[in-house]
C-alpha positions, 0 to 999 in steps of 0.5 A, a space after each residue: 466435569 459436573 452440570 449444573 441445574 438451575 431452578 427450572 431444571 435445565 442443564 448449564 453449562 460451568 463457566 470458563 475462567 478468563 485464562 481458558 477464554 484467552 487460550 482459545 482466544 490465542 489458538 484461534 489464529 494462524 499467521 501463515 505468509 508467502 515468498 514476498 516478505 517473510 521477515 515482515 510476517 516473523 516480526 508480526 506473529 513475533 509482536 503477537 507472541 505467536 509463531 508462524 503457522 506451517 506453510 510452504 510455499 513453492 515453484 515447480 520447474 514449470 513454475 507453477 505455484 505449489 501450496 502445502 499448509 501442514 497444520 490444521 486450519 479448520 474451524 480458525 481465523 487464518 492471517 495471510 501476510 503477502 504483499 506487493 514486492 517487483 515480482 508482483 504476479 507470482 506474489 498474487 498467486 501464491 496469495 489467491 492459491 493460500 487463500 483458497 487452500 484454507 477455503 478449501 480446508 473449511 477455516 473459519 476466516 481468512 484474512 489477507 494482510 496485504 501492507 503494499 497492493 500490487 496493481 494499486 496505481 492500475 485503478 483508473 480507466 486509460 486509454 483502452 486498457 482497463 482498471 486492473 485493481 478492479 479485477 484483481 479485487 474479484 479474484 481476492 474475493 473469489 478465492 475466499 479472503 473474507 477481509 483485507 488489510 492493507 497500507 495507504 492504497 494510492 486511491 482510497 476509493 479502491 476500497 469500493 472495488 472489493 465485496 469484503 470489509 477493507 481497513 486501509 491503514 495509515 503510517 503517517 503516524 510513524 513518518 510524522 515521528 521520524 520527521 519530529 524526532 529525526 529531522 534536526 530543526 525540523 520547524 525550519 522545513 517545508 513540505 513539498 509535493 512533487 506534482 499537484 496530485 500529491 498536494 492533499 497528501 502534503 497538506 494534511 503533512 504541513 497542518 499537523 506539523 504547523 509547517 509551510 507548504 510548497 508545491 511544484 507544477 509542471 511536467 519535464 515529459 508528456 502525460 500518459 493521457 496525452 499520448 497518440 493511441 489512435 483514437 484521434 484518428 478517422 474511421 477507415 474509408 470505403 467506397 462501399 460504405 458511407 461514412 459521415 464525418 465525426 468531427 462535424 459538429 463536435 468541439 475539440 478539446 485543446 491541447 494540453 500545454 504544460 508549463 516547466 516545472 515551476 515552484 509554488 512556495 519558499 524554499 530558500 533556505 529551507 529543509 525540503 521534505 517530499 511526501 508520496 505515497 509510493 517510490 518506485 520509478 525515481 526519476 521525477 523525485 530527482 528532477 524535483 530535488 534538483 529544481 528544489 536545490 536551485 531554489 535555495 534548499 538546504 536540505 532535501 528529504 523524500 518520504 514514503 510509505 512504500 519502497 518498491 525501488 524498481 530498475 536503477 532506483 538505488 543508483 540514481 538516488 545515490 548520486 542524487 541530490 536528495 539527503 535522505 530517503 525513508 520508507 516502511 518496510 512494507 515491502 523489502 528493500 534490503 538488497 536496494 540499502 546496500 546500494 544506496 546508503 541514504 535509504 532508512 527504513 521504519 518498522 510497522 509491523 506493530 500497526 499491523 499486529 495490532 491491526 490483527 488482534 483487534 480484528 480477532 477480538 471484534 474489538 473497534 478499529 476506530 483508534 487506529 485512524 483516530 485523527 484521520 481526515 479525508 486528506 490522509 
């Protein structure tokens, strides 16, 4: 390859012609993914026109996590693609142990693609408890993940938990299509959100697609907050020690009384569409479908960016009154289809290659939440 010399005598370099930047461009990025949703990483790597990197990841007989990445990653950008599926802790660790095997094998950038979040609802300090994302954000950091991707977070302020660049991706733009395109005289539906938490959800629904709002109020079981844990009782007595009465004083909050489940809205007549972020435990979708079903709906449809669809979900929702449930897959739910015809699936692993590639190519992610407001 011969040097050229410009007028002060140094050497430069030959430029490269576009194809070679593209190639490198190309070889630069390894997709490699765990046991938690294979056919997810496949379709990705498959959008990006590349194949999944070679890594194996497997359970010894005492079931520790074994991790063996048989391709070279150093000097590269690594996409690690593991999401939240039932078995949320063995797919923690295969993601921590895969990201600090690239750590440890000197890649460029490791980047956690994580569509569902395990442990995203674990974000508010309760009781004595604690807030679970909050550590489980340390650890992601810690094992070397220099950025996450991940899907509509349950609270959008989990993003603050993590020291790393965090793109919280939308699919209302896949299920606001499905609803145009797939819901017959969808004009004649109402947006509905099963409980007062969801209601910004559902409104920032109802705005885009010019439709009515309806939400419902009320609980059938007592709130987690108001469970007996102890607290409320009196610090223990001794003849030793001298104790002074805390409730000398101090107000008491009254007791939440929470009123039956009442609709606020028309439904009469009218399609139902329930809106959430997440469907795991379905029972307070059924209590809700049937309360909508009394009040005149014709149809009910509940709509979701993550199927978890734990225990007997796929039963009830069968025998339930609820027409149609759709989720993406961020999370496979194959054997939960075969259980319940009504459950659809969108595909949005064109969100996350494009995700990806604009990532790789420092290009702005700006056009991905373009229209995106705070209520999304």
């Amino acid at each position: 390859m011969l040097l050229q010399r410009n007028k002060l005598g140094s050497v430069r370099p030959p430029k490269r012609c576009r194809s070679d930047m593209d190639n490198t461009s190309t070889s630069d990025i390894v997709i490699i993914n765990g046991n938690s949703h294979p056919d997810l990483a496949n379709m990705v790597a498959e959008r990006m026109g590349l194949k999944n990197g070679g890594c194996s990841v497997f359970h010894k007989s005492n079931r520790e996590t074994i991790v063996e990445i048989s391709d070279s990653v150093r000097g590269k950008d690594i996409y690690i693609i593991q999401t939240g599926t039932k078995d949320a802790n063995n797919n923690i660790m295969e993601l921590l142990i895969m990201a600090y095997a690239c750590k440890t094998s000197s890649a460029r950038s490791i980047v956690g693609v994580i569509p569902y979040l395990p442990y995203s609802k674990q974000c508010k300090m309760r009781k004595r408890g604690c807030i679970v994302s909050k550590l489980l954000a340390k650890m992601m950091c810690t094992s070397g993940l220099t950025h996450i991707i991940t899907m509509d977070l349950h609270q959008k302020e989990i993003q603050g938990f993590f020291d790393i660049p965090v793109d919280n991706l939308r699919a209302s733009p896949f299920l606001l299509q499905y609803i145009q395109e797939s819901i017959p005289d969808y004009r004649n539906s109402v947006i509905v959100a099963r409980n007062p938490g969801v209601a910004k959800k559902a409104n920032s629904y109802a705005e885009r697609l010019r439709l009515g709002l309806a939400v419902i109020h009320g609980e059938q079981k007592e709130a987690e907050s108001d469970e007996v844990d102890g607290r409320y009782s009196p610090p223990p007595t001794s003849s030793r020690t001298r104790t002074t009465s805390v409730s000398v004083g101090v107000p008491e909050h009254p007791v939440k009384v929470k009123p039956p489940l009442t609709i606020v809205g028309d439904v009469n007549g009218r399609i139902a569409i329930m809106v959430d972020d997440l469907i795991d435990d379905v029972m307070s979708f059924v209590a809700a479908a049937e309360m909508l079903k009394e009040n005149g709906a014709c149809k009910i449809y509940v709509l979701a960016t993550h199927g978890l669809l734990s225990s007997d979900a796929p039963r009830l929702l069968e025998e339930s009154v609820i027409d149609e449930i759709v989720v993406t897959n961020t999370i496979p739910h194959e054997i939960q289809k075969l259980q319940c015809h009504k459950i659809k699936t969108i595909d949005i692993s064109i969100l996350i290659a494009e995700a990806i590639r604009r990532i790789h190519n420092k290009e702005s992610m700006s056009y991905l939440f373009r229209n995106v407001t705070l209520e999304d």
